[in-house]
PyMOL Python script that loads the backbone (N, CA, C, O; Angstrom):
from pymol import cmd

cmd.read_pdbstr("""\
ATOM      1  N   UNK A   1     -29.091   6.998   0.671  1.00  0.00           N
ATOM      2  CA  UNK A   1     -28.080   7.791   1.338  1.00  0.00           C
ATOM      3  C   UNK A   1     -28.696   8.621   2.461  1.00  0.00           C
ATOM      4  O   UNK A   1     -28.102   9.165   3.391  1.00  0.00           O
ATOM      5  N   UNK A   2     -30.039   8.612   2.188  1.00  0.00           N
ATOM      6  CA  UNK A   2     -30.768   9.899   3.417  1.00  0.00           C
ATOM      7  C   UNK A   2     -30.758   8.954   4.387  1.00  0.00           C
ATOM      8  O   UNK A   2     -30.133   9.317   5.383  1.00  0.00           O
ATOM      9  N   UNK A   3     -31.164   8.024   4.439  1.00  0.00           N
ATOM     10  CA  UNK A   3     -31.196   7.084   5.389  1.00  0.00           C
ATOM     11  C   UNK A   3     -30.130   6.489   6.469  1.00  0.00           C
ATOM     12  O   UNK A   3     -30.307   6.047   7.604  1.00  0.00           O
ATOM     13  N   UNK A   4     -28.963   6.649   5.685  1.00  0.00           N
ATOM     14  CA  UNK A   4     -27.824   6.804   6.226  1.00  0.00           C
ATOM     15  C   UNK A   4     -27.409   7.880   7.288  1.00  0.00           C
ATOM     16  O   UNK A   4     -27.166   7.799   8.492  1.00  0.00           O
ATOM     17  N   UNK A   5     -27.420   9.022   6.304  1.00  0.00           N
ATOM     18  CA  UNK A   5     -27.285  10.165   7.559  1.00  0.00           C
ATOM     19  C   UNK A   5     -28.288  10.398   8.634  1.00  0.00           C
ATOM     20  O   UNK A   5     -28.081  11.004   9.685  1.00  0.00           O
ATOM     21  N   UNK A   6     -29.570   9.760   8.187  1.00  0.00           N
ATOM     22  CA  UNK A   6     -30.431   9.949   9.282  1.00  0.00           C
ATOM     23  C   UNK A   6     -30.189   9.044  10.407  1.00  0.00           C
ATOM     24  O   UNK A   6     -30.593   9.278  11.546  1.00  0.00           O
ATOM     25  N   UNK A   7     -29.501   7.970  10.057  1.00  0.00           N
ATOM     26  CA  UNK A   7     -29.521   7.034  11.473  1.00  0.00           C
ATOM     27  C   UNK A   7     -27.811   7.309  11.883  1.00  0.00           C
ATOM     28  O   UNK A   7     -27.267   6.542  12.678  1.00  0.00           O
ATOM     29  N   UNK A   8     -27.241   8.173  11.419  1.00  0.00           N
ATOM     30  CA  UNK A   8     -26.356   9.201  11.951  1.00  0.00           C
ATOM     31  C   UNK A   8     -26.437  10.103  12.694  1.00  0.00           C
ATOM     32  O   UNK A   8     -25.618  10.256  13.600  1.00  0.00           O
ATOM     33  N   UNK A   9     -27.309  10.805  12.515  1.00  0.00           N
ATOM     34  CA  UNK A   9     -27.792  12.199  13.192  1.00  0.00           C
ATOM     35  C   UNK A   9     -28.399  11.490  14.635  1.00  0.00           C
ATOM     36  O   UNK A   9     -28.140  11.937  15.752  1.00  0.00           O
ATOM     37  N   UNK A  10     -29.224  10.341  14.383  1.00  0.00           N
ATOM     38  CA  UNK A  10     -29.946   9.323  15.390  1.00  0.00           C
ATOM     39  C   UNK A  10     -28.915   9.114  16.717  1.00  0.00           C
ATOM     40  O   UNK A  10     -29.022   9.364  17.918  1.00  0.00           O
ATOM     41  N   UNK A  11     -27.959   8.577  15.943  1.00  0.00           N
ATOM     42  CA  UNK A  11     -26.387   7.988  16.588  1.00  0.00           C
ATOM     43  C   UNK A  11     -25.851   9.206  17.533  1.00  0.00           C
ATOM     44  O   UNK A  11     -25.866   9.147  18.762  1.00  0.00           O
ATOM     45  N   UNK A  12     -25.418  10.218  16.846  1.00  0.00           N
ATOM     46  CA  UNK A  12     -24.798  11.651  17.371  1.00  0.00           C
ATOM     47  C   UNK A  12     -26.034  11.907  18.528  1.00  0.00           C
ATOM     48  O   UNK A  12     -25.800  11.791  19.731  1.00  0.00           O
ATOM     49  N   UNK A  13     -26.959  12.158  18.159  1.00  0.00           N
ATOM     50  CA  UNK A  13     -27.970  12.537  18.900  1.00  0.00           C
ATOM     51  C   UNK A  13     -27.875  11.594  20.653  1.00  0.00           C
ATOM     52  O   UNK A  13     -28.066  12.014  21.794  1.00  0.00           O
ATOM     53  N   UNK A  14     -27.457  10.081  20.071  1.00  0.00           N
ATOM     54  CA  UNK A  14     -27.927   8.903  21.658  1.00  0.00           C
ATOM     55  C   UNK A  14     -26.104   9.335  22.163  1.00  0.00           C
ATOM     56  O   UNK A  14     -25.908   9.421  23.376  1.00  0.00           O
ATOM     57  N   UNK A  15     -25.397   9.476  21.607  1.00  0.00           N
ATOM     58  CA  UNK A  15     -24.356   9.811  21.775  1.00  0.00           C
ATOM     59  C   UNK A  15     -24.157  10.874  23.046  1.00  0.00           C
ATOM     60  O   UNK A  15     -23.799  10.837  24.223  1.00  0.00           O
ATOM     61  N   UNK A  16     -24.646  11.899  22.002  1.00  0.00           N
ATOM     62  CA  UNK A  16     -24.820  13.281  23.298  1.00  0.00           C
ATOM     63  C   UNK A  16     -25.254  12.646  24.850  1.00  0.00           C
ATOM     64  O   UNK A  16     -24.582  12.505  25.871  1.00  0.00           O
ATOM     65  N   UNK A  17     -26.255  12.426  24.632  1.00  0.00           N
ATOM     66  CA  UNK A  17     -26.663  11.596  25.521  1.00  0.00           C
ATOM     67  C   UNK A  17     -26.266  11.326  26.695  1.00  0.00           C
ATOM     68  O   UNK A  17     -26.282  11.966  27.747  1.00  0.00           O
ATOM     69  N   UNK A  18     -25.743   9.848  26.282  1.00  0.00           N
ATOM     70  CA  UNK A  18     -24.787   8.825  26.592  1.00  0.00           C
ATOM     71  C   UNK A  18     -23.332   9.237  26.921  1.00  0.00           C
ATOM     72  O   UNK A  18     -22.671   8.655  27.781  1.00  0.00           O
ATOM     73  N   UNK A  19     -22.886  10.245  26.209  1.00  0.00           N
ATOM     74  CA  UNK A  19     -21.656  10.644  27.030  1.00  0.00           C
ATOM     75  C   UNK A  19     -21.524  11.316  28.780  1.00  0.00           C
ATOM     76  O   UNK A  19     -20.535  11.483  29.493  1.00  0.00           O
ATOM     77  N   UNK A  20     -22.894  11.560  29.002  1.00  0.00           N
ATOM     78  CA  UNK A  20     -22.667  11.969  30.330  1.00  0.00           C
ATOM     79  C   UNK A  20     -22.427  10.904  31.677  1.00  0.00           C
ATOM     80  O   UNK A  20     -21.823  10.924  32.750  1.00  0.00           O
ATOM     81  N   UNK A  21     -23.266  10.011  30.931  1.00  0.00           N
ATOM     82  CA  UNK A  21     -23.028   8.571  32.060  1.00  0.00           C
ATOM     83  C   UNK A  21     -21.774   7.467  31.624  1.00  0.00           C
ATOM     84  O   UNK A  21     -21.577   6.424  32.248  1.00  0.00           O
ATOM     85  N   UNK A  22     -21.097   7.834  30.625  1.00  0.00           N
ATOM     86  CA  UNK A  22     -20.354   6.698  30.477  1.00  0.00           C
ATOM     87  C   UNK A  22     -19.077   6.630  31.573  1.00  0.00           C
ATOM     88  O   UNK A  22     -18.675   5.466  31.571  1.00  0.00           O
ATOM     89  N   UNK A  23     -18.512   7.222  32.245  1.00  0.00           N
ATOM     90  CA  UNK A  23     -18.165   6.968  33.748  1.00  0.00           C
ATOM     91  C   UNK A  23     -18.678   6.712  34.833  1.00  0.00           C
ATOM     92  O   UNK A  23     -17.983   6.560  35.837  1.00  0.00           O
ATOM     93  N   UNK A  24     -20.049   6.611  34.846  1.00  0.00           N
ATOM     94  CA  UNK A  24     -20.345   5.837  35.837  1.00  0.00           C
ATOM     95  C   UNK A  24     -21.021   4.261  35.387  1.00  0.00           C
ATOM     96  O   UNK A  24     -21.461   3.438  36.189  1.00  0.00           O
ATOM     97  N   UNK A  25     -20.963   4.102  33.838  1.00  0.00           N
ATOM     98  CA  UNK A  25     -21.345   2.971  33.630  1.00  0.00           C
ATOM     99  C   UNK A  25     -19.847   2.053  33.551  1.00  0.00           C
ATOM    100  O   UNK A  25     -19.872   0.823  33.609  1.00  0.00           O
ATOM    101  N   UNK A  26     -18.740   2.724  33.432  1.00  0.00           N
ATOM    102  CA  UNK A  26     -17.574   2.119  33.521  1.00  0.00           C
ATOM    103  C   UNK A  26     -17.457   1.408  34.612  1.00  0.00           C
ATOM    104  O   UNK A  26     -17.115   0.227  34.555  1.00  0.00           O
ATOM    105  N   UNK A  27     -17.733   2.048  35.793  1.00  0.00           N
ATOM    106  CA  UNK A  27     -17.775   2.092  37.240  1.00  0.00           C
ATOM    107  C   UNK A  27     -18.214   0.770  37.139  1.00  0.00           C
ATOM    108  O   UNK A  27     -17.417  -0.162  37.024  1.00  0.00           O
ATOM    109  N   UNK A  28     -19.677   0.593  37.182  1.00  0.00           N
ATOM    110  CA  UNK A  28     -20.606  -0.243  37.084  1.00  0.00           C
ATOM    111  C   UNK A  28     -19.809  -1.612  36.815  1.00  0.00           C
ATOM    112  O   UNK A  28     -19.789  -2.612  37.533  1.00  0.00           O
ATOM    113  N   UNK A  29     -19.242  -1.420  35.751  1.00  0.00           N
ATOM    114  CA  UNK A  29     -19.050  -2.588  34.828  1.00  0.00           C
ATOM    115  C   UNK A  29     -17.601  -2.898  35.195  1.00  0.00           C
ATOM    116  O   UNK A  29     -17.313  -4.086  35.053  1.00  0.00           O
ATOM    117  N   UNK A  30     -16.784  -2.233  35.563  1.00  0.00           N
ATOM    118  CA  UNK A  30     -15.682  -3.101  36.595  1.00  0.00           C
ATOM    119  C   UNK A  30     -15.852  -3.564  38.243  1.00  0.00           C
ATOM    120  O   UNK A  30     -14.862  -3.957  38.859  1.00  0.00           O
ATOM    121  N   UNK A  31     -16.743  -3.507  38.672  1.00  0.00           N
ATOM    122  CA  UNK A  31     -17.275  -3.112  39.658  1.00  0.00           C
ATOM    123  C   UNK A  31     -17.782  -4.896  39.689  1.00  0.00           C
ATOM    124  O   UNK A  31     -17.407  -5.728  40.515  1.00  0.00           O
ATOM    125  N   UNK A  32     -18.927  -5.166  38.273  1.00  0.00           N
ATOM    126  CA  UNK A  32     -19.339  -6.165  38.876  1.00  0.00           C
ATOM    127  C   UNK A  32     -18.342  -7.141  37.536  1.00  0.00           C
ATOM    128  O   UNK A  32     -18.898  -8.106  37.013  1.00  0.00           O
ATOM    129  N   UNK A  33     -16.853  -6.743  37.097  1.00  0.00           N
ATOM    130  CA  UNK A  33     -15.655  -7.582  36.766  1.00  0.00           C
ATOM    131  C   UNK A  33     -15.481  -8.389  38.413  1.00  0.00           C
ATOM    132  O   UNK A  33     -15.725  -9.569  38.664  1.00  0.00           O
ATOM    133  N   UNK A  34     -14.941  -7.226  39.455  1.00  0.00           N
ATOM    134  CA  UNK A  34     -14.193  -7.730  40.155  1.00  0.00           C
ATOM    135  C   UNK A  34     -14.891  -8.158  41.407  1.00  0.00           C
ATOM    136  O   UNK A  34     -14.315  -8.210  42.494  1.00  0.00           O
ATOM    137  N   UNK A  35     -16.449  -8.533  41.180  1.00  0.00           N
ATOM    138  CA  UNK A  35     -17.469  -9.445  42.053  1.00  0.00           C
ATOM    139  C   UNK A  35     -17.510 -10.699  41.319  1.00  0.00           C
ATOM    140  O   UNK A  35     -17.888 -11.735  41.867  1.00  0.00           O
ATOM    141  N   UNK A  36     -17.111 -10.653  40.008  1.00  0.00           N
ATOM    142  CA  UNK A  36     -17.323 -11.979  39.284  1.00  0.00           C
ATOM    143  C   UNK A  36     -16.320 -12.414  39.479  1.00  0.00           C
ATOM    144  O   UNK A  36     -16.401 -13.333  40.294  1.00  0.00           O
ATOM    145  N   UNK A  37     -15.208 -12.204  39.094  1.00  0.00           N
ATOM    146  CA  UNK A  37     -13.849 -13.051  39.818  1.00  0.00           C
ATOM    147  C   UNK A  37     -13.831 -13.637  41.349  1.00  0.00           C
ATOM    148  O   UNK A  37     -13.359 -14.693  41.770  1.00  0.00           O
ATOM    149  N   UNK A  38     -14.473 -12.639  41.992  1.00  0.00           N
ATOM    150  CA  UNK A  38     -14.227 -13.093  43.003  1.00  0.00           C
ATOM    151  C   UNK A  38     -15.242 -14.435  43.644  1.00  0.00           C
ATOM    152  O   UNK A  38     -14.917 -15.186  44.563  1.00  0.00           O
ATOM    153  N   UNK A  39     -16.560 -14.465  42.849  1.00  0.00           N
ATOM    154  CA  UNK A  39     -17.693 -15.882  42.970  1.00  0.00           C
ATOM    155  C   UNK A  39     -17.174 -16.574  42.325  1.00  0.00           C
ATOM    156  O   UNK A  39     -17.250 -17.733  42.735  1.00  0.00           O
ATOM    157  N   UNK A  40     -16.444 -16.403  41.133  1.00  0.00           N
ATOM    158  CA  UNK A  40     -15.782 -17.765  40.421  1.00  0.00           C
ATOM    159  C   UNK A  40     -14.610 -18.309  41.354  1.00  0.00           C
ATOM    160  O   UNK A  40     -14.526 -19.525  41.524  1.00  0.00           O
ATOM    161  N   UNK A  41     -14.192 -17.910  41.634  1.00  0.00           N
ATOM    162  CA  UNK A  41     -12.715 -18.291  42.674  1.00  0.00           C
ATOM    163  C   UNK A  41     -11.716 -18.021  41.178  1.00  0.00           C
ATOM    164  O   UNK A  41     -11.081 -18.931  40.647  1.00  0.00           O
ATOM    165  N   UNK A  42     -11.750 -16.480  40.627  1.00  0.00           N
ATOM    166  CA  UNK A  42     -10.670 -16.750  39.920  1.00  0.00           C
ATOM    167  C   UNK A  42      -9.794 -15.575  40.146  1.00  0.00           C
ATOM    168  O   UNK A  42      -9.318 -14.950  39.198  1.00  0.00           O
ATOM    169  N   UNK A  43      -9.502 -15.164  41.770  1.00  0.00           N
ATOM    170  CA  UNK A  43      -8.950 -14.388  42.335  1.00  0.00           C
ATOM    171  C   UNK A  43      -7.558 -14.227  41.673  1.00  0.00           C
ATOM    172  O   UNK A  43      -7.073 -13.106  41.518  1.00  0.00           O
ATOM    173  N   UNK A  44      -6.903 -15.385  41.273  1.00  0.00           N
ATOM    174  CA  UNK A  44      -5.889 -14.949  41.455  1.00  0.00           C
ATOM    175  C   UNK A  44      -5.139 -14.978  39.682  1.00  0.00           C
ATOM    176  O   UNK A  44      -3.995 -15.007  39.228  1.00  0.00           O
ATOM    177  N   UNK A  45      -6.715 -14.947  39.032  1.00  0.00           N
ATOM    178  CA  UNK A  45      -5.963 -14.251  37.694  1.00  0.00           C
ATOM    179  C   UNK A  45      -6.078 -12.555  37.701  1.00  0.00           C
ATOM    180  O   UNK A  45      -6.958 -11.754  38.016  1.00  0.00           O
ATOM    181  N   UNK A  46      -4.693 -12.461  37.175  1.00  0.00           N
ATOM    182  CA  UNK A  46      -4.646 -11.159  37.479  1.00  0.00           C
ATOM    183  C   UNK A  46      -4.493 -10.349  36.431  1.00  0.00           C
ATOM    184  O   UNK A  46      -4.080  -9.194  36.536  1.00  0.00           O
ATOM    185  N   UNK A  47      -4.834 -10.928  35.294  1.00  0.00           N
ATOM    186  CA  UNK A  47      -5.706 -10.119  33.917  1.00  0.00           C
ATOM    187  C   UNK A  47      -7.379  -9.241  34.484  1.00  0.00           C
ATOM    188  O   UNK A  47      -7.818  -8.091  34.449  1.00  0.00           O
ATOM    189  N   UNK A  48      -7.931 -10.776  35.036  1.00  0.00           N
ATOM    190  CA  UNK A  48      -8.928 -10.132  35.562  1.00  0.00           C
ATOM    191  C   UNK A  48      -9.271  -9.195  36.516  1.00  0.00           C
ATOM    192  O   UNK A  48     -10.183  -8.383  36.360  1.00  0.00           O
ATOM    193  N   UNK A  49      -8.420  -9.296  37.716  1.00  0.00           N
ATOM    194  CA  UNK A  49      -8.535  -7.926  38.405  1.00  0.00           C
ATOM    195  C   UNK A  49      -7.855  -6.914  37.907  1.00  0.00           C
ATOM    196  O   UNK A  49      -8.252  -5.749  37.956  1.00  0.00           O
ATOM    197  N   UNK A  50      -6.797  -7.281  37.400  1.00  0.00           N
ATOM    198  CA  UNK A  50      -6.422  -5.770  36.617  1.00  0.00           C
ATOM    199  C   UNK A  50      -7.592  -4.960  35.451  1.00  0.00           C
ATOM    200  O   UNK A  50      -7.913  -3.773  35.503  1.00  0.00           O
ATOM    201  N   UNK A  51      -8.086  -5.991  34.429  1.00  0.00           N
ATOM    202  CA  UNK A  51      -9.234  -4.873  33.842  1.00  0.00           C
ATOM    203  C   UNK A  51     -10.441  -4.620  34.239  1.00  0.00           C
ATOM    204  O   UNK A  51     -11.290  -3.993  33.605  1.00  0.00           O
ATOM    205  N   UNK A  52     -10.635  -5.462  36.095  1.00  0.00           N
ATOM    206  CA  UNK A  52     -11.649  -4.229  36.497  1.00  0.00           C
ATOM    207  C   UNK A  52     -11.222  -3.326  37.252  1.00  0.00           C
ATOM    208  O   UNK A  52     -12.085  -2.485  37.509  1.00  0.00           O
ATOM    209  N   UNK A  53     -10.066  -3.124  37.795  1.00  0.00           N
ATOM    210  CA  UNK A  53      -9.544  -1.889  37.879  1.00  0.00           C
ATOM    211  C   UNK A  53      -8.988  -1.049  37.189  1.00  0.00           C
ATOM    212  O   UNK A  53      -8.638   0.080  37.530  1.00  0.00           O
ATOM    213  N   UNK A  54      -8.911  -1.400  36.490  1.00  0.00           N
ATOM    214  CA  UNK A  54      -8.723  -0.314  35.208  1.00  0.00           C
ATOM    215  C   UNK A  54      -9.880   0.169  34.328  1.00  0.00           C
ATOM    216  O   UNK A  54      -9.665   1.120  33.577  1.00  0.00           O
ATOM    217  N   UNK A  55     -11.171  -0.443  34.359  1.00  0.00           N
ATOM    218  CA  UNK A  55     -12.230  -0.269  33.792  1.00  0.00           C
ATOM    219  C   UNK A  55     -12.645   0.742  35.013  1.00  0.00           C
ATOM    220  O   UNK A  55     -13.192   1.761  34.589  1.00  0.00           O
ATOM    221  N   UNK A  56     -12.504   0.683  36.433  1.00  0.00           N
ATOM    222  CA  UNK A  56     -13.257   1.690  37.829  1.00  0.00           C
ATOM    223  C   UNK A  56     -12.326   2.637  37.483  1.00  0.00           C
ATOM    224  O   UNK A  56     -12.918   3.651  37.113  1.00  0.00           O
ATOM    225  N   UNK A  57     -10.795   2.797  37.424  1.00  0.00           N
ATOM    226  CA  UNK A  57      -9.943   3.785  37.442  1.00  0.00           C
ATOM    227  C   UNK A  57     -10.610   4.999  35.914  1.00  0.00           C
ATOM    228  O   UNK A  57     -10.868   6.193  36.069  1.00  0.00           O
ATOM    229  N   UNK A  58     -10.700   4.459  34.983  1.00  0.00           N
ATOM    230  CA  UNK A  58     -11.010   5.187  33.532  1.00  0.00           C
ATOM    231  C   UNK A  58     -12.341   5.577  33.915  1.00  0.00           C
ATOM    232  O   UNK A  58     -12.788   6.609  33.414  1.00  0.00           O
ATOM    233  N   UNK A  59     -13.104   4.866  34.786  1.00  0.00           N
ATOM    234  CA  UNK A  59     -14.653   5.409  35.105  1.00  0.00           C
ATOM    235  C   UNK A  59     -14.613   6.547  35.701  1.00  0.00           C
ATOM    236  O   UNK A  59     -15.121   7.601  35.318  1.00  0.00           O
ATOM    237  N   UNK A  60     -13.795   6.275  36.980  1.00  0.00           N
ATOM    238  CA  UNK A  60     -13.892   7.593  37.830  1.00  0.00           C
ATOM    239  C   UNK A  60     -13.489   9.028  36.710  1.00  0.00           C
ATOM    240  O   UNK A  60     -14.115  10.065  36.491  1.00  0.00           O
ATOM    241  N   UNK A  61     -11.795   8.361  36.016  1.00  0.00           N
ATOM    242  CA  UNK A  61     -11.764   9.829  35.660  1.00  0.00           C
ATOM    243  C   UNK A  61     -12.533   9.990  34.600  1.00  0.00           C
ATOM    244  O   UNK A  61     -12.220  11.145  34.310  1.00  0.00           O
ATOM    245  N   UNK A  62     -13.337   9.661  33.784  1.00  0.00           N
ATOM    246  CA  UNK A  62     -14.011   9.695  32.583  1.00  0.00           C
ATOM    247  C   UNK A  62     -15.536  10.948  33.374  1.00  0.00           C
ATOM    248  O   UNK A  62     -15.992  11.946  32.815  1.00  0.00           O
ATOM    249  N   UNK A  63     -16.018  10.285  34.975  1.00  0.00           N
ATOM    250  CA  UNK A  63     -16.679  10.969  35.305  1.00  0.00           C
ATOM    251  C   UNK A  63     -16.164  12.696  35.847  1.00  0.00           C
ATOM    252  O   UNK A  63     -16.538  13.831  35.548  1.00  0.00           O
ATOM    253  N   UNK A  64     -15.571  12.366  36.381  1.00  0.00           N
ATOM    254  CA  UNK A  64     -14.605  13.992  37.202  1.00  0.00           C
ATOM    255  C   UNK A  64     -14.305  14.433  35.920  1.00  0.00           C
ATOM    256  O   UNK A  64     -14.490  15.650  35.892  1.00  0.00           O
ATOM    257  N   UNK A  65     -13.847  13.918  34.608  1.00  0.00           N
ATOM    258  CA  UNK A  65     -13.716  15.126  33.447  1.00  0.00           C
ATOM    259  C   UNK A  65     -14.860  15.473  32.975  1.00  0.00           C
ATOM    260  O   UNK A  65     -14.812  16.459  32.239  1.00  0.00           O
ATOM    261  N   UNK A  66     -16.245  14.841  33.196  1.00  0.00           N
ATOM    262  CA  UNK A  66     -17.131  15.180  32.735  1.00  0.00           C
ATOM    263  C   UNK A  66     -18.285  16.264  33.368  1.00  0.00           C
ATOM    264  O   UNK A  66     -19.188  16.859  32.781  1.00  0.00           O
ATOM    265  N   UNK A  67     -17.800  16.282  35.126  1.00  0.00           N
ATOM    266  CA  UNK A  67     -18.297  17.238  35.873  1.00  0.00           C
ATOM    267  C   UNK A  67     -17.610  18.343  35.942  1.00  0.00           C
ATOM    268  O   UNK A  67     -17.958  19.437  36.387  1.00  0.00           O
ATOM    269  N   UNK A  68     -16.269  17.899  35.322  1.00  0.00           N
ATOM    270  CA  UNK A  68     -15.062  19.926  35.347  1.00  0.00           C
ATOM    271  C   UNK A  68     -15.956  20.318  34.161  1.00  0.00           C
ATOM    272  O   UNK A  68     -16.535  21.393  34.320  1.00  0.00           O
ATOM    273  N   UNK A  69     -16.154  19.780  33.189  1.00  0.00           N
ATOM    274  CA  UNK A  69     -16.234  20.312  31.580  1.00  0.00           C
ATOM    275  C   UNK A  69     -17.880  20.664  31.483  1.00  0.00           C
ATOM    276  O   UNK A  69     -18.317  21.181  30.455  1.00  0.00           O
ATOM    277  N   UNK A  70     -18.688  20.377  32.521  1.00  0.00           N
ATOM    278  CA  UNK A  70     -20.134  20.814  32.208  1.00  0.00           C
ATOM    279  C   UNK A  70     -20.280  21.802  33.267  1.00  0.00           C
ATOM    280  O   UNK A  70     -21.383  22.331  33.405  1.00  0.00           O
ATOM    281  N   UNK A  71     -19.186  22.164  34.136  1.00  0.00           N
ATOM    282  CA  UNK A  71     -18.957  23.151  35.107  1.00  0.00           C
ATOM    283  C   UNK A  71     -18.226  24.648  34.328  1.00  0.00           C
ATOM    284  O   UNK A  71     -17.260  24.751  33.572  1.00  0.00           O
ATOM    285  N   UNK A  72     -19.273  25.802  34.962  1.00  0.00           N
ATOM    286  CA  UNK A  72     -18.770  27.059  34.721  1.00  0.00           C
ATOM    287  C   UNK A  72     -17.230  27.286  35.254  1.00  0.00           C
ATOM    288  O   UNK A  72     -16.436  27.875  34.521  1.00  0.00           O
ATOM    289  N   UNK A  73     -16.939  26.939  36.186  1.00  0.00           N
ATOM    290  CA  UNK A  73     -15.602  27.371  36.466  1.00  0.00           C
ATOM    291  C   UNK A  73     -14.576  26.327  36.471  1.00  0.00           C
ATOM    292  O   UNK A  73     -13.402  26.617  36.703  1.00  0.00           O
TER     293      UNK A  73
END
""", "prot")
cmd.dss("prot")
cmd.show_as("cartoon", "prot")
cmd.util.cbc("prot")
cmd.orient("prot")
């Protein structure tokens, strides 16, 4: 059971972390969605450009809530 919570505490710990960049890794990662559609020629599914814009849209704001909330004012 110690072992458990310890690779918990591990987790929480990469967590902390990791929450500061996860809007700009969103970014990232719709970013190169809607470069891959576009080398495949599969422009005109539009599942795919929709969830990399929606993966850049949740990035941006995931980042701007994360620069109000580590901001004094």
């Amino acid at each position: 059971m110690r072992i458990f919570f310890y690779f918990c505490s591990k987790f929480n710990d990469f967590m902390k972390f990791f929450k500061h960049y996860l809007g700009i890794i969103l970014i990232i990662i719709g970013t190169i969605a809607l470069i891959c559609t576009r080398l495949a020629s599969l422009a005109n599914s539009n599942t795919l450009l929709l969830s990399g814009f929606l993966l850049i849209v949740a990035g941006i704001w995931l980042h701007i809530h994360s620069i109000k909330h580590g901001s004094k004012y």
